[in-house]
C-alpha positions as CSV (number, residue, x, y, z in Angstrom):
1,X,0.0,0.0,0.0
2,X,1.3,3.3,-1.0
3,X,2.2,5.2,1.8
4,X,3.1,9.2,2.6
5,X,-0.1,10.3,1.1
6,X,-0.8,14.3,2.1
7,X,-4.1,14.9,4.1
8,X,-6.0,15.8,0.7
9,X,-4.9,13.1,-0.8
10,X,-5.9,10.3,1.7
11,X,-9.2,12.2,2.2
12,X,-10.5,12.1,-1.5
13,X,-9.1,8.1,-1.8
14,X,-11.3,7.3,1.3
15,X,-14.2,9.5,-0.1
16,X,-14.1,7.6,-3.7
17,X,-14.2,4.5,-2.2
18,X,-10.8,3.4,-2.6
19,X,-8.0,2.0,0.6
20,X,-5.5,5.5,1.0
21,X,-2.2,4.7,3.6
22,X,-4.7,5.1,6.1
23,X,-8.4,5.8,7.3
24,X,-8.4,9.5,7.3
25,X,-9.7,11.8,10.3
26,X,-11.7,15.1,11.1
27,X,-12.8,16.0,14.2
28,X,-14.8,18.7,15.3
29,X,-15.0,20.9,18.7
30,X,-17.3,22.9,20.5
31,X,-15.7,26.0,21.9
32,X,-15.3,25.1,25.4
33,X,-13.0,22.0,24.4
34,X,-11.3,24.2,21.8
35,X,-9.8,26.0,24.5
36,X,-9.0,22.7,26.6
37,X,-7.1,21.3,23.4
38,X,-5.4,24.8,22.9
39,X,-3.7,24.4,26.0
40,X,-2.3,20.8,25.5
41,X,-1.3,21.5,22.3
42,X,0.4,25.0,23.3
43,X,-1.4,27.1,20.3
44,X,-2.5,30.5,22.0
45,X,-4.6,31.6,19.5
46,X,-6.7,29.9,16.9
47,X,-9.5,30.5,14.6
48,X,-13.3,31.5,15.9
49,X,-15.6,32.0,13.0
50,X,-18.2,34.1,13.4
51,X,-20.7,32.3,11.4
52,X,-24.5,31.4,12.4
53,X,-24.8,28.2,10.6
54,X,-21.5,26.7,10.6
55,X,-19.3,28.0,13.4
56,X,-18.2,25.2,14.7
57,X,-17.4,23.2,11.5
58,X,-14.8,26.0,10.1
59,X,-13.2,27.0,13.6
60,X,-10.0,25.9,15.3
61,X,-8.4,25.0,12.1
62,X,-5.2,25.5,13.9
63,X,-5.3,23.0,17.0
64,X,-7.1,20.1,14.7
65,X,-4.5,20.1,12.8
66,X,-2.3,19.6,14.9
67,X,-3.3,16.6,16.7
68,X,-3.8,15.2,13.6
69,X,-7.0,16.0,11.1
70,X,-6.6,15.6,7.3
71,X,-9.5,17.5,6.3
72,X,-10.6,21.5,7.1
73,X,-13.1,23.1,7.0
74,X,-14.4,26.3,5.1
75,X,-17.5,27.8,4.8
76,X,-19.9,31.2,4.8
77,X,-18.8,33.8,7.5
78,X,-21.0,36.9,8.2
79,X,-20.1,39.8,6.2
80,X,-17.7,42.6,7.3
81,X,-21.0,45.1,7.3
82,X,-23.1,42.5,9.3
83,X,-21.1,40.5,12.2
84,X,-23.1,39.1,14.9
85,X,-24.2,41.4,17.7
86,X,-24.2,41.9,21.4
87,X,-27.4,43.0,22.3
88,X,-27.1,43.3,25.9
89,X,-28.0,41.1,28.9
90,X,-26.3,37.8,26.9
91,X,-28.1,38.3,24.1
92,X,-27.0,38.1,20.6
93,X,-28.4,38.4,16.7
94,X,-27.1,37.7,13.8
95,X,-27.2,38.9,10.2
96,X,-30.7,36.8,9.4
97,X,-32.3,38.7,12.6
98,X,-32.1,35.5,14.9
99,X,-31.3,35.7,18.5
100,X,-30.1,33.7,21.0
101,X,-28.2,33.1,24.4
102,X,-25.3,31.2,25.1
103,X,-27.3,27.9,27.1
104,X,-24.7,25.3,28.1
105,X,-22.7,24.2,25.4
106,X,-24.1,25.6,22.6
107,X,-26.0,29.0,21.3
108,X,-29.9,28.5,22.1
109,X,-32.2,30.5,19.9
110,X,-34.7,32.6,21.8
111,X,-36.4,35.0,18.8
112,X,-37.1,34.2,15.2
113,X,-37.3,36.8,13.0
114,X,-40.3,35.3,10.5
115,X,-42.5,34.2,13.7
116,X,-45.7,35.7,12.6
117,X,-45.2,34.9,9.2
118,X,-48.2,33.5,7.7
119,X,-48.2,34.8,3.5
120,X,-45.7,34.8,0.8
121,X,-45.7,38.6,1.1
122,X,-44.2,38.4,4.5
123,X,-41.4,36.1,3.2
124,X,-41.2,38.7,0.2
125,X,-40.5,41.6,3.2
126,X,-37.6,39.8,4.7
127,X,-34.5,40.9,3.8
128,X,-32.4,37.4,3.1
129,X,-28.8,37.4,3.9
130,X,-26.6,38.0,0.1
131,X,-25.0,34.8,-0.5
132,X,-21.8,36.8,-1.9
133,X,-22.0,39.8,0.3
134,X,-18.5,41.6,1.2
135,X,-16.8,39.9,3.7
136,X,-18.6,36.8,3.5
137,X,-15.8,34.6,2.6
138,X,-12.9,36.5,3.6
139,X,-11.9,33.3,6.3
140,X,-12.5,30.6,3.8
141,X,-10.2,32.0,1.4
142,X,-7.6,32.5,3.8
143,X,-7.9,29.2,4.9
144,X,-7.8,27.6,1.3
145,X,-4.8,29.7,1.1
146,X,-2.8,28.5,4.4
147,X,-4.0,24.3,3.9
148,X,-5.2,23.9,0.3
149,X,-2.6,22.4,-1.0
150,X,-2.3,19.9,1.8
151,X,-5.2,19.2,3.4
152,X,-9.0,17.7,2.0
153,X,-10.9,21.1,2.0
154,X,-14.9,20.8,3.0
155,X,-17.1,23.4,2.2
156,X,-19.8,23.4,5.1
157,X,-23.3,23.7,3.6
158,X,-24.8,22.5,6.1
159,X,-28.6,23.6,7.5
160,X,-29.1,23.9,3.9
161,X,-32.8,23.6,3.5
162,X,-35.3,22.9,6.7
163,X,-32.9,24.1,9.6
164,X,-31.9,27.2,7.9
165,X,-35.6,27.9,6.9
166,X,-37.1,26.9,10.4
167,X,-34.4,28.7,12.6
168,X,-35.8,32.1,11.0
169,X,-40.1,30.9,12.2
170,X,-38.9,28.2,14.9
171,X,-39.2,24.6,14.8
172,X,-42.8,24.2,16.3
173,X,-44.6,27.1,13.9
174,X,-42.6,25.4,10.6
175,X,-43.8,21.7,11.2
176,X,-47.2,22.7,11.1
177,X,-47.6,25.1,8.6
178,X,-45.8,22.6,6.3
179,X,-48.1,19.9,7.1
180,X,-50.8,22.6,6.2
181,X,-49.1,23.4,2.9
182,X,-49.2,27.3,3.8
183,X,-47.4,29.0,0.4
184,X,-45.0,30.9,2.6
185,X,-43.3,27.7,3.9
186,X,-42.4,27.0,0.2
187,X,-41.1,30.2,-0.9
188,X,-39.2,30.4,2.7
189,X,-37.7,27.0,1.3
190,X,-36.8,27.9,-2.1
191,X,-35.2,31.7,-0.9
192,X,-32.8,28.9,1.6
193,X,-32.2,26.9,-1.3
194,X,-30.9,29.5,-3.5
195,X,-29.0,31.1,-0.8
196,X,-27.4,27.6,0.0
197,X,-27.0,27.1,-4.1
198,X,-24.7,30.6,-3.9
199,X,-22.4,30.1,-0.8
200,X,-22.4,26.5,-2.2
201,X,-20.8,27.5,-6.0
202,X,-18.2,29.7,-3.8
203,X,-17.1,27.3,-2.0
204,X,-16.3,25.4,-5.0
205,X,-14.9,28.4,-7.0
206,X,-12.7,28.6,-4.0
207,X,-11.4,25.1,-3.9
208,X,-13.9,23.0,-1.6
209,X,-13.6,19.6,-3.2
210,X,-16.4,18.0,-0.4
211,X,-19.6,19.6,0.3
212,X,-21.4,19.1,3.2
213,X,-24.9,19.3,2.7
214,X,-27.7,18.2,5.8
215,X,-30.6,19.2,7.6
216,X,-31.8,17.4,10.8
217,X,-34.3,15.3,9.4
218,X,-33.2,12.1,12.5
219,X,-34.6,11.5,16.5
220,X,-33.3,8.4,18.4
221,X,-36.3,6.2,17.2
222,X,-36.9,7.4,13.7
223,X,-37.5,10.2,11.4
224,X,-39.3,13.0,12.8
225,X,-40.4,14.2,10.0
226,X,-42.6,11.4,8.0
227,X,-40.5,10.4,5.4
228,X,-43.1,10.6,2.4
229,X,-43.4,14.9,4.0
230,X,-39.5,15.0,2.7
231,X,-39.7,13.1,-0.1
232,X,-42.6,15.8,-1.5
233,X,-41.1,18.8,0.0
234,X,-37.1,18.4,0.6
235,X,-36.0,16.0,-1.7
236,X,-36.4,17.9,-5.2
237,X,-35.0,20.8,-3.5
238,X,-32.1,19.1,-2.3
239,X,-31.9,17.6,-6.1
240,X,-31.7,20.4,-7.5
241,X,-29.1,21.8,-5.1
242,X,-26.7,19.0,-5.7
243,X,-27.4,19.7,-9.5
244,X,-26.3,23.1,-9.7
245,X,-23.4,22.1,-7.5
246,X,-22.0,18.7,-9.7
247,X,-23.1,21.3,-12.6
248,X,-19.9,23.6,-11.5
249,X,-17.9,20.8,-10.9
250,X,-18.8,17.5,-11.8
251,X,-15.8,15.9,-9.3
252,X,-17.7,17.3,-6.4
253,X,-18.3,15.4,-3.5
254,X,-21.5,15.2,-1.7
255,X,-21.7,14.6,1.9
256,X,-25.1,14.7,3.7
257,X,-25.3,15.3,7.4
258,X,-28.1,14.3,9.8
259,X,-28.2,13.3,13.2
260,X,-30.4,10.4,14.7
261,X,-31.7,7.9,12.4
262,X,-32.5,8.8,8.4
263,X,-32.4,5.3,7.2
264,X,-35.8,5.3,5.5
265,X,-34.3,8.3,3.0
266,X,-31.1,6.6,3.1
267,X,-31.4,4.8,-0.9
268,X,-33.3,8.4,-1.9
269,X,-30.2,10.7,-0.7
270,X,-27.8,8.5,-3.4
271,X,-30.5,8.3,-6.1
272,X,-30.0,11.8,-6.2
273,X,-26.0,12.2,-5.7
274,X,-24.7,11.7,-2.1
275,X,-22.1,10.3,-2.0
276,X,-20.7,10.0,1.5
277,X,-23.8,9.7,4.7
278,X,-22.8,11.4,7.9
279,X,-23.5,11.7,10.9
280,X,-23.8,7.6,11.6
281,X,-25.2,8.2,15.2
282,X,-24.4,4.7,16.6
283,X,-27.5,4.8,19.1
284,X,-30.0,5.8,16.6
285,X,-32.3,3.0,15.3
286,X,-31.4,1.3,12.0
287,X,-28.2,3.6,11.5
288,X,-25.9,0.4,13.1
289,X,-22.1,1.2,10.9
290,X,-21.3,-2.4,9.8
291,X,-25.1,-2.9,8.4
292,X,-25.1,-0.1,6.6
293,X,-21.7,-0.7,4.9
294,X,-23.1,-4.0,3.6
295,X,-26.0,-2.4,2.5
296,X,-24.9,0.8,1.1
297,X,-21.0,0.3,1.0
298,X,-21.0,0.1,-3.2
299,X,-22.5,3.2,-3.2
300,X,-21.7,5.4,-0.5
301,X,-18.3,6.2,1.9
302,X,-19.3,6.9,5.9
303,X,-18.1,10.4,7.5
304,X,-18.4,9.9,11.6
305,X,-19.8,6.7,13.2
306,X,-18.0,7.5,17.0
307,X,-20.4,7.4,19.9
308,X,-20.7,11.1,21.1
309,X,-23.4,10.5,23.3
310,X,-22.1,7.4,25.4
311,X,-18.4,6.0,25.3
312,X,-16.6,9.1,24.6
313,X,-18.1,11.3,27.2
314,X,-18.2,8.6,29.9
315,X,-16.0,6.0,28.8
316,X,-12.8,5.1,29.4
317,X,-9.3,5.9,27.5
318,X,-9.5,1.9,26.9
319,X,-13.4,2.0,25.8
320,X,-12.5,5.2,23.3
321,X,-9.6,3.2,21.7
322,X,-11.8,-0.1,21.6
323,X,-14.8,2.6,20.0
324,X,-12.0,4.1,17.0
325,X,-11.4,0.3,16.0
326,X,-14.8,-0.5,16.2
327,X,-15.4,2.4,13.9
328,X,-13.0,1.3,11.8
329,X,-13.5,-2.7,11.9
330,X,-17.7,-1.8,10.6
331,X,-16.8,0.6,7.6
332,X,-12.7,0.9,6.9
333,X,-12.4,-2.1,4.4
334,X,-11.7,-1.8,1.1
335,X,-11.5,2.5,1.6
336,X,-14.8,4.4,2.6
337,X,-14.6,5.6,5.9
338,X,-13.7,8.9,7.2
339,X,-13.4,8.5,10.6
340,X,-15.2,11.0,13.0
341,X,-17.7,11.9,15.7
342,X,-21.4,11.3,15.4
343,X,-21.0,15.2,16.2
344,X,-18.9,17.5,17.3
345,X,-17.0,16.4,20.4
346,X,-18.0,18.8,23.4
347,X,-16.3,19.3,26.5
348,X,-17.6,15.8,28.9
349,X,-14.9,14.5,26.3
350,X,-11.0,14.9,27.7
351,X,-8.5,16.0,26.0
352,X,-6.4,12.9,27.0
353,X,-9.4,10.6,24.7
354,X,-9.4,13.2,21.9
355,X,-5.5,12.1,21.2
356,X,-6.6,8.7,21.7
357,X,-9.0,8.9,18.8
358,X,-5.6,10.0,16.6
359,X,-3.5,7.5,18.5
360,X,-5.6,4.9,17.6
361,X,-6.2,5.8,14.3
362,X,-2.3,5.7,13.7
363,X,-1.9,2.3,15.6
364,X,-4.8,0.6,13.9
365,X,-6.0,2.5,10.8
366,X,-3.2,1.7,8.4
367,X,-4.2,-0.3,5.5
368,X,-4.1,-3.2,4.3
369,X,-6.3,-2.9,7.8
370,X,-6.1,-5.8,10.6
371,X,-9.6,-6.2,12.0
């Protein structure tokens, strides 16, 4: 097996379903670990994005690569005339109107900007971000500048449809005003999907050769949203999104992102071009890693598959090593697998497991693999 592959190199092997040197990696962090893993790895400062739909996929380029990750991230910032706000009192809005309040580990939204929304003519009202406003990709093209030629670069996409359309009426109003078919659910979707269409065809004029396309669609037990309600509504718009991306480039890579368990939409997603599923949360129903190699392994590489919620929170360092080969037993052979968390890695997860995930991945990821 060939060996001394760069990042990039391993990354797009693995992705096209072939064996690389090694089963590539890329981990992402919440903040709060960010900070834990700057200090083990002695990097004082590092990238914070200040982007409302992908900040934590296109941050802390600086300490991930470090420990180890072949891929990076890029994606849309908010523009230079736009950056998110500090309203007082913890409260803060971004460029789409949304606020929210930092709630544990995460930014909680607590306003919606199309609440009341109820016609076509109050979508029409709203003023939608500009997909190529000033400023807007000033980090990504930095980035591409400083790893490009080393490292797999992913162009974040993700929220692309539902989540970035219900974030602006909140979760509860959207469900059932699509269920009642109001028009301004539609239009709301189709202004997302051409926003997502633009960033999308930067990314790519900037280098992204993966993009990461998802929408929550995934609970523990199931779908939450009945699959024949996305296969009416979501699907063609997805489609059409992956068209005018493979349209740009026709090399692109598609990666699809949902938590919880999609299964049902799982032979839909590559009749119409993904290529690689992610998130593979092992405790979701039906989403088990080795089935759905069998099953889908021809036609699809796996991006994630590592228990976030149980072993590497509250695990050992043993039980995190024995999860990485597990990981890498259900998907690695023959290529196809890039190893990662079901989502991103928060701080109940040491910095002492997240360098075993790398360590292990060195030990026991090396092709021809030994499992």
């Amino acid at each position: 097996m060939e060996s001394n592959l760069s990042s990039r190199e391993r990354v797009l092997r693995a992705l096209r379903r072939q064996e690389p040197d090694r089963v590539p990696v890329y981990v992402t962090v919440t903040p709060q670990l960010a900070h834990a893993l700057s200090q083990s790895v002695g990097i004082d400062s590092y990238t914070l994005a200040d982007s409302p739909l992908s900040q934590n996929r296109i941050s802390y380029h600086e300490l991930l690569v470090a420990l180890g990750n072949d891929v990076v991230g890029i994606g849309a910032c908010s523009p230079s005339g736009n950056p998110t706000r500090e309203m007082g009192n913890g409260i803060l809005k971004n460029e789409w109107g949304v606020t929210y309040r930092e709630i544990g580990y995460y930014s909680e939204m607590i306003g919606h900007p199309l609440a009341n929304a109820e016609s076509v003519a109050d979508v029409g009202r709203f003023n939608f971000p500009d997909p190529l406003a000033p400023g807007r990709f000033d980090l990504a093209r930095r980035v591409t500048e400083t790893y490009g030629d080393r490292y797999a670069l992913c162009g974040d996409l993700e929220c692309t449809i539902f989540e970035g359309s219900w974030y602006l009426t909140g979760l509860e109003k959207f469900l059932l005003d699509l269920i009642q078919e109001k028009d301004y659910v539609f239009e709301l979707m189709d202004r997302m999907m051409s926003y997502s269409i633009g960033v999308g065809k930067e990314l790519l004029r900037l280098g992204a050769e993966i993009i990461w396309l998802g929408d929550d669609m995934g609970a523990q037990q199931g779908m939450f949203i009945a699959p024949e309600i996305w296969r009416r509504y979501l699907k063609p718009r997805m489609k059409k999104i992956i068209a005018e991306l493979r349209a740009q480039n026709p090399q692109t890579l598609i990666a699809y992102h949902s938590c919880g368990s999609y299964a049902p939409i799982i032979p839909e997603l590559l009749e119409i071009g993904v290529d690689v599923l992610n998130a593979l949360q092992p405790s979701a129903r039906d989403m088990e890693l080795g089935y759905l190699k069998s099953a889908f392994g021809g036609q699809a590489a796996f991006f994630g598959g590592l228990d976030t919620q149980g072993v590497l929170p509250f695990g050992t360092v043993e039980e995190v090593e024995q999860e990485v080969r597990r990981v890498i037993a259900a998907a690695g052979l023959g290529g196809g697998l890039l190893l990662a968390g079901a989502h991103n890695l928060q701080p109940d997860v040491s910095v002492q497991k997240v360098r075993c995930i790398f360590e292990t991945v060195h030990r026991y990821g090396r092709y021809p693999l030994k499992v």
